[in-house]
C-alpha angles and dihedrals in degrees: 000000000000108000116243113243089248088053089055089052092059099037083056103051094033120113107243103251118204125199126227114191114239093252102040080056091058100046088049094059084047100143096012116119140142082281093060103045112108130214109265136188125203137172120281101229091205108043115032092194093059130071126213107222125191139131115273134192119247109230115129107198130022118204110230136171118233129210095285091048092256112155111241135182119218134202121240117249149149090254091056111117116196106195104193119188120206127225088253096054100266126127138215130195122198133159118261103238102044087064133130143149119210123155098008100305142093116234128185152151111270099180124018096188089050096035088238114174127178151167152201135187118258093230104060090049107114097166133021118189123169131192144169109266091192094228116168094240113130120182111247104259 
């Protein structure tokens, strides 16, 4: 079926989304719990004078799956989004490397700006997708 130009539009300007399996999450964040988690400092995209500070997890790469069910690794970053959607519809979005699991349940930061933290338990996760939100945070060097 032949795209419509408008659908060309979108695809173009769309941020590639990839796909973990709920499992394959899980086992991935094997070891990685609120202990573990670093300080960390990023760029504050809107003040270049100011630093974001929080503790991060450690994990470098992160397996995914794309769109053709190709296996890819991705690079942790700020800008990582982690969409996760719930066995009863509901989504929640976190950023990558805030992310932990501890007692049976997934915390992470929401909103850095607005210190926004959040959880769910692992149980109830029925999709996990991450993409890149391109988001002009940069880790502190």
């Amino acid at each position: 079926m032949e795209k419509t130009i408008l659908q060309k539009i979108l695809s173009f300007f769309s941020l590639p989304t990839y796909t973990i399996s709920p499992e394959s999450f899980v086992a991935q964040f094997q070891g990685i719990d609120k202990v573990s988690l670093k300080p960390i400092s990023i760029s504050n995209p809107t003040s270049h004078f100011t630093r974001i500070k929080y503790l991060a997890n450690q994990i470098k790469k992160i397996e995914a799956v794309d769109k053709n069910s190709h296996r890819v690794l991705l690079d942790n970053s700020p800008a990582l989004e982690v969409r996760i959607t719930r066995t009863n519809g509901k989504r929640t979005i976190f950023f990558f490397d805030t992310m932990y699991i501890e007692n049976g349940h997934v915390y992470g930061i929401k909103s850095r700006l607005m210190n926004l933290y959040g959880n769910l338990p692992v149980a109830e996760i029925a999709k996990v997708e991450i993409q890149n939100g391109r988001k002009r945070f940069r880790y502190d060097k």
